[in-house]
TORKOL-4160 file (C-alpha; in steps of 0.2 Angstrom, whole numbers, padded with zeros to 4 digits, m for minus):
350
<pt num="1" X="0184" Y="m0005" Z="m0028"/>
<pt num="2" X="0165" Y="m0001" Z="m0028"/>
<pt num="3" X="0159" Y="0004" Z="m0048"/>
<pt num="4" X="0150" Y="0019" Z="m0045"/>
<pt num="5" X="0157" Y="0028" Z="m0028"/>
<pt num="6" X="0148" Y="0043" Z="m0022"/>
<pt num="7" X="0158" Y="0048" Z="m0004"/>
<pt num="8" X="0151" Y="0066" Z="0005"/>
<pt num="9" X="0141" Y="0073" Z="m0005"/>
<pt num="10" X="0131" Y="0088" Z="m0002"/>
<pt num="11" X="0120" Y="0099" Z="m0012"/>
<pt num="12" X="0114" Y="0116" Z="m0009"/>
<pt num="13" X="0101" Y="0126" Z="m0019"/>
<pt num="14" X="0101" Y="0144" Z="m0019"/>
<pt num="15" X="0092" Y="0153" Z="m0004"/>
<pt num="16" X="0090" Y="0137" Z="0006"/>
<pt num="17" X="0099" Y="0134" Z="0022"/>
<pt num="18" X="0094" Y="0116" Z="0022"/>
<pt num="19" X="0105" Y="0103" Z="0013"/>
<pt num="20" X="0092" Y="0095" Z="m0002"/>
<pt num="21" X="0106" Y="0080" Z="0002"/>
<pt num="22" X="0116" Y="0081" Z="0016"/>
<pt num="23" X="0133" Y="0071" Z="0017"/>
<pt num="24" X="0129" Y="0057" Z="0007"/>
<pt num="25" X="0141" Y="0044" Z="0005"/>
<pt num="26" X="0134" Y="0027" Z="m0008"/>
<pt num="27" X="0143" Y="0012" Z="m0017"/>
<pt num="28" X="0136" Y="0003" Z="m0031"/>
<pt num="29" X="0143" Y="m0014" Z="m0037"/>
<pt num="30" X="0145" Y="m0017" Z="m0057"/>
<pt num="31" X="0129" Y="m0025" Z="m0061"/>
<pt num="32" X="0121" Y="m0021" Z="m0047"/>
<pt num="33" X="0101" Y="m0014" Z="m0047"/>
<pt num="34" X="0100" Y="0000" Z="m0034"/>
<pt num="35" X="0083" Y="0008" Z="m0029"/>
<pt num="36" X="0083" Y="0027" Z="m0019"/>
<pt num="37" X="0067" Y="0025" Z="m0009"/>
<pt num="38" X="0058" Y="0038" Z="0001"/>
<pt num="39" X="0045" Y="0053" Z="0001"/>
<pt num="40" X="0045" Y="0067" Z="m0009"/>
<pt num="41" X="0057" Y="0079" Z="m0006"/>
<pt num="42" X="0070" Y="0069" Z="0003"/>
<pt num="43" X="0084" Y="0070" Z="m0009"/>
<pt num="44" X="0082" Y="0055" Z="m0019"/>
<pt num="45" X="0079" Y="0064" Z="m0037"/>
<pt num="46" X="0091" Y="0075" Z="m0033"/>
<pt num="47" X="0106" Y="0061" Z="m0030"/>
<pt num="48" X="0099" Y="0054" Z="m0047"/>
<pt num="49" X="0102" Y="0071" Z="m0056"/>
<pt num="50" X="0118" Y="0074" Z="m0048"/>
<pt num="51" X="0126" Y="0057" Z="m0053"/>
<pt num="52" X="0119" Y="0062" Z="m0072"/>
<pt num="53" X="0126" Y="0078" Z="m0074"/>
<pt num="54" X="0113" Y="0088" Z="m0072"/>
<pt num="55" X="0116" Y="0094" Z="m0055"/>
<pt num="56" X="0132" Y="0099" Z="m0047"/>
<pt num="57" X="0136" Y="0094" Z="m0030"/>
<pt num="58" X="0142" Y="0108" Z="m0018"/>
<pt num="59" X="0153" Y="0098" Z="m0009"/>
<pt num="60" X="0159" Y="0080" Z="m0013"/>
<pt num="61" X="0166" Y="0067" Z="m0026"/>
<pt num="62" X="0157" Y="0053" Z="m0039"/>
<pt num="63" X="0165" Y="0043" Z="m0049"/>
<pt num="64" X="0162" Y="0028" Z="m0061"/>
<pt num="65" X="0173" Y="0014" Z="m0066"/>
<pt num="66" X="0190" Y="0024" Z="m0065"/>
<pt num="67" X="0184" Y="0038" Z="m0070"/>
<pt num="68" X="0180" Y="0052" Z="m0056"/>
<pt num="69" X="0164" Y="0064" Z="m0064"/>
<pt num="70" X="0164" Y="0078" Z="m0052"/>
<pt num="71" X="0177" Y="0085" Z="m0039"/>
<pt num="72" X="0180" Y="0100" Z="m0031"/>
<pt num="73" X="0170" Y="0110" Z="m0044"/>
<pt num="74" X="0175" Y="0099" Z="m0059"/>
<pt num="75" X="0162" Y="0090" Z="m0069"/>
<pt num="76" X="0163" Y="0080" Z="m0083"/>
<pt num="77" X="0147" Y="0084" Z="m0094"/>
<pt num="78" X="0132" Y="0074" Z="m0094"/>
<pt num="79" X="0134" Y="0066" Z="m0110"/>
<pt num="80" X="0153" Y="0060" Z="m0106"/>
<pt num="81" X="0147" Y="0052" Z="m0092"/>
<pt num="82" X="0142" Y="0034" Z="m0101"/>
<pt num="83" X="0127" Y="0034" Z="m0091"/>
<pt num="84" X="0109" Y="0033" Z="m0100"/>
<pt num="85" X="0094" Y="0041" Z="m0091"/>
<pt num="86" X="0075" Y="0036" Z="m0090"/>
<pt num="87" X="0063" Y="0049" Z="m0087"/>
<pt num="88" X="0046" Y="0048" Z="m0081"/>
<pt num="89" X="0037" Y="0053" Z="m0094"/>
<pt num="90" X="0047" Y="0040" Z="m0104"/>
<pt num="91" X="0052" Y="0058" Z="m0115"/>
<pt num="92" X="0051" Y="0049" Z="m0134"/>
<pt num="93" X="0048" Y="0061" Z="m0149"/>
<pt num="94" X="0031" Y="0058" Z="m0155"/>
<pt num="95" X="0034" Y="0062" Z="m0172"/>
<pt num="96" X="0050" Y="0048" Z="m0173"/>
<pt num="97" X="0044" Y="0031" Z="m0176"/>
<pt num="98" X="0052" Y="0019" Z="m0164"/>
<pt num="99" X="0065" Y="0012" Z="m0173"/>
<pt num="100" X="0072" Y="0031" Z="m0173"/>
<pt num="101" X="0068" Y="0037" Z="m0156"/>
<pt num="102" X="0080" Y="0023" Z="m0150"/>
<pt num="103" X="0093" Y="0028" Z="m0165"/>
<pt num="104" X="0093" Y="0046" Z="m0158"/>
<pt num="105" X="0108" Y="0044" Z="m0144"/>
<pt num="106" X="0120" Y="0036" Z="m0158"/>
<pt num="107" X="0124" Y="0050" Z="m0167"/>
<pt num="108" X="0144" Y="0045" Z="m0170"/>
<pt num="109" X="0140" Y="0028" Z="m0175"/>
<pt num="110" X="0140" Y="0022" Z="m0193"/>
<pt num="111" X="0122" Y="0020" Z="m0202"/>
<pt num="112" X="0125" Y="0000" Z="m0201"/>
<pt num="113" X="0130" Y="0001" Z="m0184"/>
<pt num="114" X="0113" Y="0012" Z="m0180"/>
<pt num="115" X="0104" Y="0002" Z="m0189"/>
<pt num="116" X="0114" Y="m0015" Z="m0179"/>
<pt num="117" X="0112" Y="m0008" Z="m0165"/>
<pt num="118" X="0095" Y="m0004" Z="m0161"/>
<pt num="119" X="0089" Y="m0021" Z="m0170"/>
<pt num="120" X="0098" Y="m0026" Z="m0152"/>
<pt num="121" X="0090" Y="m0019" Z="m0143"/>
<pt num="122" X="0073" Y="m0019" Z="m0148"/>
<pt num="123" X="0074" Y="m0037" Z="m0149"/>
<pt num="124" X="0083" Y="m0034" Z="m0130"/>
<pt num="125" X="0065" Y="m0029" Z="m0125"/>
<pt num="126" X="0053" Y="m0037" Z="m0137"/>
<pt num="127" X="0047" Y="m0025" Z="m0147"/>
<pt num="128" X="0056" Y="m0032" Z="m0165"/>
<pt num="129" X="0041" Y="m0029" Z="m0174"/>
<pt num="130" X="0036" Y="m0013" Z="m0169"/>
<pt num="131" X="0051" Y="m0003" Z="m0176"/>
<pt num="132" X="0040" Y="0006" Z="m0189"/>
<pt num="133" X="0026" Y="0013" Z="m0178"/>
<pt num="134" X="0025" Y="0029" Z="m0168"/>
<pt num="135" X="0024" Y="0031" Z="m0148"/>
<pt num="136" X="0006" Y="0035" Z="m0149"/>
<pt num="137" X="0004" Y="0019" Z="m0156"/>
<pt num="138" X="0011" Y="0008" Z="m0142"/>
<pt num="139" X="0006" Y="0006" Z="m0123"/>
<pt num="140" X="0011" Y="0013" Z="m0107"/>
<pt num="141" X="0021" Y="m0002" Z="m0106"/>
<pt num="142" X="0028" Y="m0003" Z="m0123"/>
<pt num="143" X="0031" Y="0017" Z="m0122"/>
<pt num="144" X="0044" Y="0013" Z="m0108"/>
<pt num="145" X="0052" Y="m0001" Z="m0116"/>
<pt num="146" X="0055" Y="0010" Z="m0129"/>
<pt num="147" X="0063" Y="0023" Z="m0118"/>
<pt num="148" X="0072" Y="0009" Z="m0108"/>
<pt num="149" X="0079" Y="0003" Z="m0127"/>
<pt num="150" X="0087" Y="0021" Z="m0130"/>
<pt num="151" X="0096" Y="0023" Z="m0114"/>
<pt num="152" X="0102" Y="0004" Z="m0117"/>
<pt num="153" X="0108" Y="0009" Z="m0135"/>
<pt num="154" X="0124" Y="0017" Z="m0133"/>
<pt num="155" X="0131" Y="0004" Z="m0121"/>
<pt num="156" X="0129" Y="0015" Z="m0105"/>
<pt num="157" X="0139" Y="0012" Z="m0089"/>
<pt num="158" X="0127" Y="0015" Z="m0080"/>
<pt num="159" X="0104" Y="0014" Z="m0082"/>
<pt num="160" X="0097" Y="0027" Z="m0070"/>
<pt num="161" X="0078" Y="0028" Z="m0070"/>
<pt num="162" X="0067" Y="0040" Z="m0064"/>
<pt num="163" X="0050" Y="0034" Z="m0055"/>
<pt num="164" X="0049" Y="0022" Z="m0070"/>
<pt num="165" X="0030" Y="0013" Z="m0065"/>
<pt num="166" X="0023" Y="0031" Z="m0058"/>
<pt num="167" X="0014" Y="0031" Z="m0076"/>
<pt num="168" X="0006" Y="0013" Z="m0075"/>
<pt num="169" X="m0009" Y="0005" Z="m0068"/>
<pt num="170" X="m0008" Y="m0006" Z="m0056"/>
<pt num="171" X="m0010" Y="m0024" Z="m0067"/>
<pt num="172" X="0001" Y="m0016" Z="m0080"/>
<pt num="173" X="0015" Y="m0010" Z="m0065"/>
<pt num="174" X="0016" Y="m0025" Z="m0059"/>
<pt num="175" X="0019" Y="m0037" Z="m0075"/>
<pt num="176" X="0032" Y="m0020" Z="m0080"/>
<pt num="177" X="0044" Y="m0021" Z="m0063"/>
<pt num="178" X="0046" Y="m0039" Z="m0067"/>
<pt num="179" X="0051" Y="m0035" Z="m0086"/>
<pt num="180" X="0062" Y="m0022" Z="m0085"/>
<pt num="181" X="0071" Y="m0030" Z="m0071"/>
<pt num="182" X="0071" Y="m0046" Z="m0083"/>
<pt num="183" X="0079" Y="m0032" Z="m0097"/>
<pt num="184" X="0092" Y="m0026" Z="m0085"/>
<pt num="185" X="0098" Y="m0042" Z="m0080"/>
<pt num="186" X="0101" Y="m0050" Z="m0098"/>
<pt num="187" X="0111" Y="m0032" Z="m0102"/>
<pt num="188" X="0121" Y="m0036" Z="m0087"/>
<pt num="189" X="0119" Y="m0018" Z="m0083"/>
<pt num="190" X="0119" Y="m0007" Z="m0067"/>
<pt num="191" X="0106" Y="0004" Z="m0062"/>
<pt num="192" X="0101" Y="0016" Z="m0052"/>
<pt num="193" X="0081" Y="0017" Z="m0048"/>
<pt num="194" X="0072" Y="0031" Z="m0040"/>
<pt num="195" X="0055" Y="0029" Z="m0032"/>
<pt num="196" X="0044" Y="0031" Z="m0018"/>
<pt num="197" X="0035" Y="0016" Z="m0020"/>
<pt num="198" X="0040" Y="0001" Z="m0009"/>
<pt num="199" X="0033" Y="m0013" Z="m0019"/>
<pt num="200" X="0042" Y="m0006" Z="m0033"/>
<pt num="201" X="0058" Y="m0005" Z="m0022"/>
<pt num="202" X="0056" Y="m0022" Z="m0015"/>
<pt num="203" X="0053" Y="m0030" Z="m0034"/>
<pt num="204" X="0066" Y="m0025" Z="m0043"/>
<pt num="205" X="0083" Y="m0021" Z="m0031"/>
<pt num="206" X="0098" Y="m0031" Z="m0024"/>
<pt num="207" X="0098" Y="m0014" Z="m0011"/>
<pt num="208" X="0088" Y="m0003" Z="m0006"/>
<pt num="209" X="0094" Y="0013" Z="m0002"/>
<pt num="210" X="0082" Y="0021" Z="0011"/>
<pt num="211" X="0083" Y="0041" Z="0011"/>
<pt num="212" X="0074" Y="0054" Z="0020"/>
<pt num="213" X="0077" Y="0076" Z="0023"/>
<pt num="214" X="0094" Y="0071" Z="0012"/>
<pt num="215" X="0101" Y="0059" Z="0024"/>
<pt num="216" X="0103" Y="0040" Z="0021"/>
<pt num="217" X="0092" Y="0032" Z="0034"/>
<pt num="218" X="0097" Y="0013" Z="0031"/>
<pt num="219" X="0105" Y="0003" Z="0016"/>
<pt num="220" X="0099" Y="m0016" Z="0015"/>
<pt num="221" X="0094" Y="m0029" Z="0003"/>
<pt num="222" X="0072" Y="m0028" Z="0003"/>
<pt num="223" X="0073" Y="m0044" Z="0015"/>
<pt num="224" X="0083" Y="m0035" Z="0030"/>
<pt num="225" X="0075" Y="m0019" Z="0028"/>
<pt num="226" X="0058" Y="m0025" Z="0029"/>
<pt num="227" X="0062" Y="m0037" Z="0043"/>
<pt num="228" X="0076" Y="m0027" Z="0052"/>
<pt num="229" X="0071" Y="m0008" Z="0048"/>
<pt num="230" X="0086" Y="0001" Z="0058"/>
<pt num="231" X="0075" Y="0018" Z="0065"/>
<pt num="232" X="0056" Y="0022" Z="0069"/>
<pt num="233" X="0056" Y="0030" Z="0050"/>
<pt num="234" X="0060" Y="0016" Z="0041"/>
<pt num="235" X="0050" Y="0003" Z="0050"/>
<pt num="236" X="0035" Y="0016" Z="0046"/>
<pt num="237" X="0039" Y="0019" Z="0030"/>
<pt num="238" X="0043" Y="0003" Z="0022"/>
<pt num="239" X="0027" Y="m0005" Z="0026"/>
<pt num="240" X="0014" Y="m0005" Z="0039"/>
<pt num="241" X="0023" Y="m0008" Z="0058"/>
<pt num="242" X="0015" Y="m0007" Z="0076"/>
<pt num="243" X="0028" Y="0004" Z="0087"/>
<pt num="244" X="0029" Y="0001" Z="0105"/>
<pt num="245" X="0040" Y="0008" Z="0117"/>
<pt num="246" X="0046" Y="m0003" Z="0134"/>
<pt num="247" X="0062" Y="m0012" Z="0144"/>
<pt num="248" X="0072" Y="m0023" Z="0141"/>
<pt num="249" X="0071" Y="m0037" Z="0152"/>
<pt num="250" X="0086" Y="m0046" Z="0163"/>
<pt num="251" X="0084" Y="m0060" Z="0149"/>
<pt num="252" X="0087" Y="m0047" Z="0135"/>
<pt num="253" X="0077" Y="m0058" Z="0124"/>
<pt num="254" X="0060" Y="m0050" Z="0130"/>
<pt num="255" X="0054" Y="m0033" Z="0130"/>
<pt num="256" X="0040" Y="m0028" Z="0142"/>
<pt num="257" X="0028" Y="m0015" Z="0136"/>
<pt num="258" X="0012" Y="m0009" Z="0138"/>
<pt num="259" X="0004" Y="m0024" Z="0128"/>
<pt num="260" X="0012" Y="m0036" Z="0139"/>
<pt num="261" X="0030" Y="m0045" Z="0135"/>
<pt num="262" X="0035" Y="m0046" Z="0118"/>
<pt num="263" X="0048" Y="m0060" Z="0110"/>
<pt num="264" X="0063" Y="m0053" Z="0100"/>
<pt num="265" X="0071" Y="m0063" Z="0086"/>
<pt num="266" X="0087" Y="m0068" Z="0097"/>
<pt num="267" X="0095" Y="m0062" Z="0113"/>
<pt num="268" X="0104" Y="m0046" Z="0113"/>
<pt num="269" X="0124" Y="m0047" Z="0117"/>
<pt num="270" X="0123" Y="m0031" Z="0129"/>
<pt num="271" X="0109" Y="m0023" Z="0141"/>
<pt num="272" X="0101" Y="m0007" Z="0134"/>
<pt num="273" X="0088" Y="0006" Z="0145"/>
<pt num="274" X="0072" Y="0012" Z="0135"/>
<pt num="275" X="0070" Y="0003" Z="0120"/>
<pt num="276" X="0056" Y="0003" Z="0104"/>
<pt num="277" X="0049" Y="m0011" Z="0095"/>
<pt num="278" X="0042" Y="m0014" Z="0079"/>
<pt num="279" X="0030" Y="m0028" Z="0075"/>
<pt num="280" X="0024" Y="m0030" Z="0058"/>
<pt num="281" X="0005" Y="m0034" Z="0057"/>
<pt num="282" X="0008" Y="m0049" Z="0047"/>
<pt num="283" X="0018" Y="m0056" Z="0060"/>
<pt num="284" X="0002" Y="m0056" Z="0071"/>
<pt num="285" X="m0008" Y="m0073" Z="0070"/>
<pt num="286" X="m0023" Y="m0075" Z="0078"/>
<pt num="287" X="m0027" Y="m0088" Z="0089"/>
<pt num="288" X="m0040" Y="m0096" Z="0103"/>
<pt num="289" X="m0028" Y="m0094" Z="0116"/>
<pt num="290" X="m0017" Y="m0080" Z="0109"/>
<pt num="291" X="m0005" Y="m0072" Z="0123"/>
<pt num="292" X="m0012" Y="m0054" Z="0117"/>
<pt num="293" X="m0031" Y="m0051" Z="0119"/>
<pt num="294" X="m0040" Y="m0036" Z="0113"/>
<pt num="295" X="m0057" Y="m0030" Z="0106"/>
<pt num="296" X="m0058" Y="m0027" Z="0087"/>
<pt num="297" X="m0060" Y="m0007" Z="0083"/>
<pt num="298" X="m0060" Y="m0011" Z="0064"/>
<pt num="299" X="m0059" Y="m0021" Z="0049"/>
<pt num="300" X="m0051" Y="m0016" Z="0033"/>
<pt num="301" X="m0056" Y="m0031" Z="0020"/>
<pt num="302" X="m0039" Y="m0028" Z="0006"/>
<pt num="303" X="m0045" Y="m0044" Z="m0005"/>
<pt num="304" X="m0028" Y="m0050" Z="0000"/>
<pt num="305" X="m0031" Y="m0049" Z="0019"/>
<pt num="306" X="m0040" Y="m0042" Z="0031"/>
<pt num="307" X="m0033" Y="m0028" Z="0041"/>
<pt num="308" X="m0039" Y="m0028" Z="0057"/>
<pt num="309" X="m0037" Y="m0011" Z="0071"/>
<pt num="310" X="m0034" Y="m0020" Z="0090"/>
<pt num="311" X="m0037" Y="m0010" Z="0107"/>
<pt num="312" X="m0031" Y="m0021" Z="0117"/>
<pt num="313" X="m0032" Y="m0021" Z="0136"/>
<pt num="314" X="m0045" Y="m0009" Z="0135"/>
<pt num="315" X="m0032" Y="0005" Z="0135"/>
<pt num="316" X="m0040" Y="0019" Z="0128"/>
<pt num="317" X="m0021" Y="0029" Z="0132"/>
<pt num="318" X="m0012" Y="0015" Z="0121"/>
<pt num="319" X="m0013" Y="0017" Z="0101"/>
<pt num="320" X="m0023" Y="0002" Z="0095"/>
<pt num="321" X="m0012" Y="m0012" Z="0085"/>
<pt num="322" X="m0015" Y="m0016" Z="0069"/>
<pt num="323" X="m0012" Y="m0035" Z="0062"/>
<pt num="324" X="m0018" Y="m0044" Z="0048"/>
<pt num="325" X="m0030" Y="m0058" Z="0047"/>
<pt num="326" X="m0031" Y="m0073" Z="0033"/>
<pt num="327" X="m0048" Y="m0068" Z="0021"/>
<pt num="328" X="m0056" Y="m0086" Z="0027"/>
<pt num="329" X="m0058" Y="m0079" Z="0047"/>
<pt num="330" X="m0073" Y="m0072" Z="0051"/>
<pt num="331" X="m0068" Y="m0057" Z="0062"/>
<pt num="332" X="m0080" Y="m0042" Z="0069"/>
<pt num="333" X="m0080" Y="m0024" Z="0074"/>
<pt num="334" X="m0084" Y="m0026" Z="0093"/>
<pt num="335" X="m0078" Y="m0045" Z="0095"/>
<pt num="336" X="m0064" Y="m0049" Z="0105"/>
<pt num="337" X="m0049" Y="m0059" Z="0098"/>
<pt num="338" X="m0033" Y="m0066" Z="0102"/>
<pt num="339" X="m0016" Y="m0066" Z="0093"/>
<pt num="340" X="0003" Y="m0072" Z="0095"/>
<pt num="341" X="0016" Y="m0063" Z="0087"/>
<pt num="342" X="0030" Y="m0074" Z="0078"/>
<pt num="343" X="0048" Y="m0066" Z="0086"/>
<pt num="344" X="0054" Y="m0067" Z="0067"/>
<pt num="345" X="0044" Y="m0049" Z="0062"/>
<pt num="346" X="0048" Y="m0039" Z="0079"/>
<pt num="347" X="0064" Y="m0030" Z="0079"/>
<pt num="348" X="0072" Y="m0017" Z="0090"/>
<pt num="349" X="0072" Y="0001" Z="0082"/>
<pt num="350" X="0080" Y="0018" Z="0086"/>
């Protein structure tokens, strides 16, 4: 059985015909890292508030390890929940010095095992020797390591974190998802992560839980949703994608669209009408005698790469394609180029 079960739930605020979630059914494995991933307003907070306490769910159950947290109108309260929450803006008293702003959740705990405890954790996440100093004296980073320390102290079932890099620059975000994932790992603890950035997704999750208008649009380790996204939205949302709509061919390896034909992955087991593609920019390589030929409408230059916008066949009806080029080719606005696209980054989306 699954360590953190949600199974249909659905929550309604006051004066709203929507569902701000809508049927929601999720389960978590002990130890797993989770991430809710979309665009504002699709639910994703709110699934993080209502498996904390702090919302109730108008219709559904959650339960953790064997205990079941809400049902039919019955909720345990937030604090008996054993889960630890991270918020955004980290939340640490300013007047408390470090060592007690992680001290501050063990209320019931003896003064040595306070005192035991948060040498633990503190050491958990390198910050040893600042126990004596106040948030204002510490970095963005440090601040949430801080705030990651007293949610670990109590020895949560569960971490849940609330767009935890939103507050960081990007040199600093980066070195960060790869130190609180390193944290949570060595606590051998589950958690649940909301955000709505992908890279931050992709870095830190064994799943990736894909939401959007309340509905869960796909569940998939970063790999598999990036290469296999299961609808339009997804595709478009994790990433930059080219979609094309076309037929199937007799074959049903090949899909004929208005670009010409394009190579899926493998062959399909059963013949299907209408169907969409998705081909990833990366996954388009340019070469002198590329299949696909088109003239170049613009160049992005990314530092990484260069992004480069295709109108290809001269279509001026036919949404230009957009594929990425190594920093070393010398490509032009006006110049006409060719390209393949490797079958591994096209897949077939609803």
């Amino acid at each position: 059985m699954s360590f953190i079960q949600l199974n249909g739930i659905t929550k309604f605020f006051t004066r709203t015909l929507k569902p701000a979630v809508d049927n929601l059914s999720l389960h978590i494995e002990k130890g797993e890292i989770i991430t809710l991933l979309g665009p504002s307003g699709c639910g994703k907070t709110t699934t993080l508030r209502m498996l904390a306490g702090f919302e109730q769910p108008s219709t559904g159950t959650i339960q953790v390890g064997d205990e079941v947290v809400f049902k039919d109108g019955r909720s345990l309260p937030p604090e008996k929940r054993g889960i630890g929450m991270v918020f955004q803006d980290y939340a640490l008293f300013p007047h408390l010095t470090i060592e007690k702003n992680v001290m501050f959740g063990l209320n019931k705990w003896s003064t040595k095992q306070k005192k035991e405890r948060v040498r633990e954790v503190l050491e958990l996440v390198g910050l040893s020797e600042f126990n004596k100093r106040y948030p204002s004296e510490l970095s963005g980073g440090q601040q949430q390591r801080v705030a990651l320390a007293r949610a670990l102290a109590p020895r949560p079932h569960v971490i849940l974190m609330d767009e935890p890099f939103s507050n960081l620059d990007a040199g600093l975000r980066e070195k960060m998802r790869y130190e609180v994932t390193a944290i949570l790992r060595k606590a051998d603890t589950t958690a649940i992560i909301v955000t709505h950035d992908q890279k931050d997704a992709f870095a830190v999750s064994d799943r990736v839980v894909v939401m959007n208008e309340g509905i869960i649009q796909q569940i998939a380790s970063p790999k598999e949703m990036y290469r296999c996204p299961k609808n339009c939205f997804v595709a478009q949302f994790v990433g930059k994608t080219n979609l094309l709509s076309g037929t199937l061919c007799p074959d049903l390896k090949h899909v004929e669209t208005n670009i010409g034909r394009v190579c899926l992955p493998s062959a399909l087991t059963e013949s299907m009408d209408n169907v969409m593609v998705s081909i990833r920019p990366e996954g388009c390589r340019l070469s002198e005698k590329g299949r696909y030929v088109g003239t170049v409408e613009r160049v992005t230059y990314t530092g990484e790469y260069q992004e480069v916008t295709v109108r290809l066949n001269g279509d001026l009806t036919v949404e230009p394609m957009v594929i990425y080029a190594s920093i070393e080719q010398d490509v032009e606005v006006g110049s006409v180029i060719s390209f393949d696209i490797t079958p591994e980054l096209v897949a077939l989306v609803d």
